[in-house]
N, C-alpha and C positions, 0 to 999 in steps of 0.2 A: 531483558525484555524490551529496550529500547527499539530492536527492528522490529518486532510485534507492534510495538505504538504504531509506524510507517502504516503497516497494513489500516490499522486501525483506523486513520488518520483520513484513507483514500476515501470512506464514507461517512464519518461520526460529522453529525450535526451539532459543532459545538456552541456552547451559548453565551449571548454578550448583552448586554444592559450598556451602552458606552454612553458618556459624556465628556465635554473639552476642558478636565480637569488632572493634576495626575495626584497619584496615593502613594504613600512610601509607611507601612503600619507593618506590626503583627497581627496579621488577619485571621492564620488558620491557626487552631491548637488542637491533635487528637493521639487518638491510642487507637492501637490495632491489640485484639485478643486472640488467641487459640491458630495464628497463622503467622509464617514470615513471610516474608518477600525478599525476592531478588533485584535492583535497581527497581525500584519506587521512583516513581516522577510525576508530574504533575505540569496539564495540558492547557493552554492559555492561548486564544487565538484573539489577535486587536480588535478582527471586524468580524466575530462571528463565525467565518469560514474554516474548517479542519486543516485545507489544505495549508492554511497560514501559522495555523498553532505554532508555538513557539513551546519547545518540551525542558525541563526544569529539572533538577534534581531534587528528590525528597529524598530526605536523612531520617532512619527512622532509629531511635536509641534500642537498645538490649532490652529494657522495658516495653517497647512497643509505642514509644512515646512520639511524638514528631511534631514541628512548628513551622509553618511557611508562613513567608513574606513572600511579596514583589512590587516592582511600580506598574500600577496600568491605569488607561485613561478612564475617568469617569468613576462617580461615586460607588460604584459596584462592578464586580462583575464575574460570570460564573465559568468555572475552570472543572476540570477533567482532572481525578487523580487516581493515576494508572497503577494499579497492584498488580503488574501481570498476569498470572493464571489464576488469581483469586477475584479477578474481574477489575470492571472500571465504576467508578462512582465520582458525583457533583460534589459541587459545592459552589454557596452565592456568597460571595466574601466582599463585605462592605468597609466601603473608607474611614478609619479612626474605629473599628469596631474591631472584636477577636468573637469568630466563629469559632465553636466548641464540637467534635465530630469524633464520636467510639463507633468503630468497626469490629465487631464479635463474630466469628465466626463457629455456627452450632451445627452440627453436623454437614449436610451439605448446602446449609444455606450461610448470608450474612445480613446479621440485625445492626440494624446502622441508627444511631439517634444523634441529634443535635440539640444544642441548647446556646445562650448565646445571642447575637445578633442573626435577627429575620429566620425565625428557626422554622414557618411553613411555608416561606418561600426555598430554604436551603433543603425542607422533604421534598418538596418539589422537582425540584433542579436535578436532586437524588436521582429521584425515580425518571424522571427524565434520559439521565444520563445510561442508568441503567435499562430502560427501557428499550432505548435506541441503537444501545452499541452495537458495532456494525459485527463484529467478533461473538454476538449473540448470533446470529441467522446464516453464517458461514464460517469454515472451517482452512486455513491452508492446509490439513493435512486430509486426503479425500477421505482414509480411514474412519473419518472421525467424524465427517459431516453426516445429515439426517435426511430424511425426506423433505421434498420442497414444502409436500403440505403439513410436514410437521411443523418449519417453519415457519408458515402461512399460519398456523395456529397458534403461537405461541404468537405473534406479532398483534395478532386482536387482545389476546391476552394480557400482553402489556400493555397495550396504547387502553386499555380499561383501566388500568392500575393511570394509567397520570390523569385520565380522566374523572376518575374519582378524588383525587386531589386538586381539582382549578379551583372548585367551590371552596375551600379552606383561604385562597385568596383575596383578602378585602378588596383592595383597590384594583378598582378597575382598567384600568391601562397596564399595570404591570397583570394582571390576568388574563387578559386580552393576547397579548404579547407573547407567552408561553403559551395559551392554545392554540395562536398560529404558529409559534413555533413546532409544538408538539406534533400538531397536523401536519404541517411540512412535514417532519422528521417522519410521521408514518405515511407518509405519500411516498416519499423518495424509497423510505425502506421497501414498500409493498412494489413499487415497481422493479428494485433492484430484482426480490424476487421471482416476480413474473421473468423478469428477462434470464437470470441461471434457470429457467424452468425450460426455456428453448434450447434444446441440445440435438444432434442427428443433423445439423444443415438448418433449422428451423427460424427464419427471419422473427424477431420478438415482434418487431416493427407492424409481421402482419399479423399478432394477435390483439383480438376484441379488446379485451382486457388492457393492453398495453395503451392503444389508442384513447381508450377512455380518459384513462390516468393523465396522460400524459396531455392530453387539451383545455386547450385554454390556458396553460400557466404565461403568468407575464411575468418574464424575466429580467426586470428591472424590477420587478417588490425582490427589498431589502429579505426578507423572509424566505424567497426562495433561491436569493443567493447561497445564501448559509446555510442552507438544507439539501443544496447541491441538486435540488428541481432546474436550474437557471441552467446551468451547463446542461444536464440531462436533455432539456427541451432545443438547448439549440443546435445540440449534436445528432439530434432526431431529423431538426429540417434540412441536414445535410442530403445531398442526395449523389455527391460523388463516393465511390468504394473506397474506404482504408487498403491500398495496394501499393506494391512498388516505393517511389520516393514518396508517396503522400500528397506532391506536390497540387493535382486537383484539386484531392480535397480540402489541401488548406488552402488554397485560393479561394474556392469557394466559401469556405468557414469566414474568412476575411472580408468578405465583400459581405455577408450577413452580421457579422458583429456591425460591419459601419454603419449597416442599413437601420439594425432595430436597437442595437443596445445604448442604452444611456447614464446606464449606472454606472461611475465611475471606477468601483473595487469589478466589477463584473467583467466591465473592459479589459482590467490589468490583469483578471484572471485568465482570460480568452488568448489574451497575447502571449502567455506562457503555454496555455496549452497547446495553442498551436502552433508553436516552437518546439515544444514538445514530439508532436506529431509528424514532423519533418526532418529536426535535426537528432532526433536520439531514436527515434522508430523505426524512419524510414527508412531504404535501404541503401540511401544515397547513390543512384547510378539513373543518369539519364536526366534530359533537363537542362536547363543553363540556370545553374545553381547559385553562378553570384548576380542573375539579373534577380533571381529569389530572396538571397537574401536582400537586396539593395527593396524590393518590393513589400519585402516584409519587417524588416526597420522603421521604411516609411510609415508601415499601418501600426507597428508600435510604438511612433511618437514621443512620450515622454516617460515611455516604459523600456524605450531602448537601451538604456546603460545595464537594466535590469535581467537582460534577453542576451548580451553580450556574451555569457559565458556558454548557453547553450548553441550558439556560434562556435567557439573556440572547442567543444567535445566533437561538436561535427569535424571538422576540420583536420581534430587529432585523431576520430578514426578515420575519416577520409587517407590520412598518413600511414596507419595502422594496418590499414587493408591493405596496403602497397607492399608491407613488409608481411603478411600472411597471406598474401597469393600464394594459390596451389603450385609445387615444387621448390617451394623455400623453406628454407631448415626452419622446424618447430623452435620457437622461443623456450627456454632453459629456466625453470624456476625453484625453487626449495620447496619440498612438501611436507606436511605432517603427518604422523600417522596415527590413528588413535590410541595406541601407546607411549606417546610424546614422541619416537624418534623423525627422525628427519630424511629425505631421502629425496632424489631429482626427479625428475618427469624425464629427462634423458635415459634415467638407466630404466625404464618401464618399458621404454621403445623397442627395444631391437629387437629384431624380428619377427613381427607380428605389427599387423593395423590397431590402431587404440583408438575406440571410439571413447572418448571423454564428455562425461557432465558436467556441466559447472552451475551448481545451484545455490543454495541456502534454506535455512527450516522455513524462515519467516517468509518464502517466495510461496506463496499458492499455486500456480501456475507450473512450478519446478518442482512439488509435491507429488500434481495432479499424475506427471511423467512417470514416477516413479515405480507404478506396476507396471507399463511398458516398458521398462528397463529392465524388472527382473523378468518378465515374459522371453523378452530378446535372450538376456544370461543364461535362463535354464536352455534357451532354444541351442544356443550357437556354444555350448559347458564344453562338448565334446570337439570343437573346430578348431585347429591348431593355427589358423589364419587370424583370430581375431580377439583381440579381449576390454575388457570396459573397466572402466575408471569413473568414478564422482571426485568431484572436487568442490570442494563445500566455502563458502566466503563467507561463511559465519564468523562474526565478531565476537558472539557468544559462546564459544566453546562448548559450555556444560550444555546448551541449548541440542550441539550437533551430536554430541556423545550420547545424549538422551534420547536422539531420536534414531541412531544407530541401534542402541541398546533394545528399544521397541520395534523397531524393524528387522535388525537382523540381517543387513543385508549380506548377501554370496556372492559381491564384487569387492573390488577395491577401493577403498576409501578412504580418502585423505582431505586437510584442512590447510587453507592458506593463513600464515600470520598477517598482522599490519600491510608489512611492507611487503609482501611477496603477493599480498591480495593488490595491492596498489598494482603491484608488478603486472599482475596476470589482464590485469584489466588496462592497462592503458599498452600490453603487447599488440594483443589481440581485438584491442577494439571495442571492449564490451560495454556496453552503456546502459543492458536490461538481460535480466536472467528469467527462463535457463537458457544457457547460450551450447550447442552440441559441436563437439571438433572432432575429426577423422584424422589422423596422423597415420604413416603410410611405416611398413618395417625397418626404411632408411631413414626413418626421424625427419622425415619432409612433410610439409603439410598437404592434403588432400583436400580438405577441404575445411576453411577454418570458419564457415555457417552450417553446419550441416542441418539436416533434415532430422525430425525431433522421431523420438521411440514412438510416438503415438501415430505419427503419420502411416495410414493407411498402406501406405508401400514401401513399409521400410525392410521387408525382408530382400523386396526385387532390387532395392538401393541399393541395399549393403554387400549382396552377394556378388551384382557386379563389380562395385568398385574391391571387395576380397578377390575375384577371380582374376585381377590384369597381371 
């Protein structure tokens, strides 16, 4: 479940209480009943922000039993601990204290009690966590996702439940605290929604509803950093197009972080993201890309040693692409097959074009693909010119068998190990999935970006490049 966290991770408003102290105790003690779990972890971000959690290993015994420690700063502070498909749940684990937490699960629900240290601040935190999970209101696999407005309904539903618990809160600054947090957390969710509700071409930007939301937030409250309103807002006042190298847009993004932002965690997040945005996005061609970087160093200042390595990915597929230009022999890897054995990607080639996927469960976006692919398969079953291949970089193995098993697919499918996943990805350059590749019936690459099964014109694509 570890790559599950990642998604998870892109939206959960995790929670922090910090102070300039550190803790080293037995904080957490509990049981889980009537469920197992597959790698159990437990989510801890320093300054609030998901994108920074730091994910932990929980041990759970044959019993159901399980104990966490860690160091973190300040007399409290509240963590995320991830069950994978059995969901995610809080906890507020205090310095020198042992928080006590049974997880039961009774038919398709789970009864969660605590006892122990700050035991209506830790329902709180609970319901919170489960309230907000971002893996409550979307799905990676489209199969399984719901309507927007069921979504939309369930999200009043919840954000009632933690509202019904602030009053259980004595003191007032730590009550205060969790209902801007909580707020936050259903601001960001309720807009995430509005915006997957925009599909067909639809600018979210120009609905009513979006505008509302989204005005006025001041992106230097601490609150809406960590509820991921701050980025949301400042990626709205962009006004260049995500296209091409990016390079506009984050110039522009750059000249806006200098102008308004002041928080210093917000800065250091801006500076990754829009590093992000150009060196692992974009398409790298066009530009004078080291007066960029040298321009974009400067604006990340004391965050540059930090930013260095998403430097070096660019660079190594800048390299990547040189060795997968179209008419150069396809890179050679070891594959899996879902009966354990092993086999090349050379001997799948010859004679015929291999349009190849390269995904994973835990990708959304490489899920969404996935009816356009067998749409393609059934289309082109009978063409002796053409065949398709998945290639799955799941780390999780039982994770891909399982969703084989449920799919069913009538292509080919195979799973990269460790080292052949390392492999495939630093041949070919990949830096974000799903990535689509053409290989030609002389094992030469045609084209090693192609255009996705969902694109609008992938039949007039493919048939040309089948026909030379």
């Amino acid at each position: 479940m570890r790559d599950k966290r990642k998604i998870r991770a892109l939206t959960l408003g995790a929670m922090l209480l910090a102070m300039p102290l550190m803790c080293n105790a037995q904080l957490l003690k509990g049981v889980i009943k009537g469920f197992t779990v597959d790698e159990p972890g437990v989510n801890y971000s320093p300054d609030g922000y998901a994108l920074n959690a730091k994910m932990n290993d929980l041990k759970i015994q044959k019993d159901g039993s399980f104990t966490f420690d860690m160091d973190f700063q300040g007399p409290t502070a509240d963590v995320g601990i991830d069950l994978g498909a059995n969901g995610y749940f809080g906890a507020h684990l205090v310095k020198g204290k042992t928080v006590k937490m049974a997880i039961e699960k009774k038919g398709a629900e789970y009864d969660v009690k605590f006892s122990g240290a700050d035991v209506k601040i830790n329902y709180l935190v609970n319901q919170i966590t489960r309230s907000f999970d971002s893996m409550k209101y979307w799905s990676p696999d489209p199969s399984e996702s719901k309507p927007n407005a069921t979504y939309r309904a369930l999200l009043e539903t919840e954000y009632a439940k933690v509202k019904a618990l602030l009053p259980t809160i004595k003191d007032n600054k730590v009550r205060d605290y969790y209902a801007r947090l909580s707020e936050g957390n259903y601001k960001w969710t309720k807009i995430r929604l509005i915006m997957d509700a925009c599909e067909n071409g639809a600018k979210y930007q120009d609905n009513e509803e979006f505008k509302q939301a989204i005005a006025g937030i001041d992106v230097n409250d601490p609150i809406n950093y960590q509820t991921n309103l701050s980025l949301t807002a400042i990626n709205n006042m962009v006004q260049a197009p995500l296209e091409g190298n990016n390079e506009a847009y984050c110039r522009e993004e750059m000249a806006l972080v200098d102008k308004i932002v002041t928080l210093p965690e917000l800065r250091t997040l801006m500076v990754n993201m829009i590093g992000q945005k150009y060196f692992l996005f974009g398409n790298g061609v066009g530009g004078d890309q080291e007066a960029f970087i040298r321009d974009y160093l400067k604006f990340a200042g004391k965050d540059s040693i930090k930013v260095k390595s998403l430097i070096q990915q660019f660079k190594s597929k800048q390299e990547s692409s040189k060795l997968t230009k179209s008419g150069k022999a396809a890179p050679d890897i070891t594959l899996n097959t879902p009966d354990g054995k092993s086999v090349q990607l050379s001997s799948l080639l010859n004679g015929k074009f291999t349009y190849i996927d390269v995904w994973a469960t835990w990708c959304g976006p490489c899920c969404a693909e996935i009816p356009f692919i067998k749409k393609w398969v059934a289309h082109y079953k009978d063409n002796p010119k053409i065949r398709f291949i998945s290639i799955s970089l799941d780390a999780n193995y039982t994770a891909w068998k399982n969703k084989l098993n449920r799919d069913k697919p009538q292509w080919l499918q195979f799973n990269c190990d460790k080292e052949e996943n390392k492999a495939i990805t630093e041949q070919w350059g990949i830096i974000g999935i799903p990535r689509f590749i053409i290989i030609g019936p002389d094992g030469t690459i045609r084209q090693a970006d192609a255009f996705r099964p969902s694109d609008d014109h992938f039949q007039q694509k493919l048939d040309k490049i089948i026909s030379e």
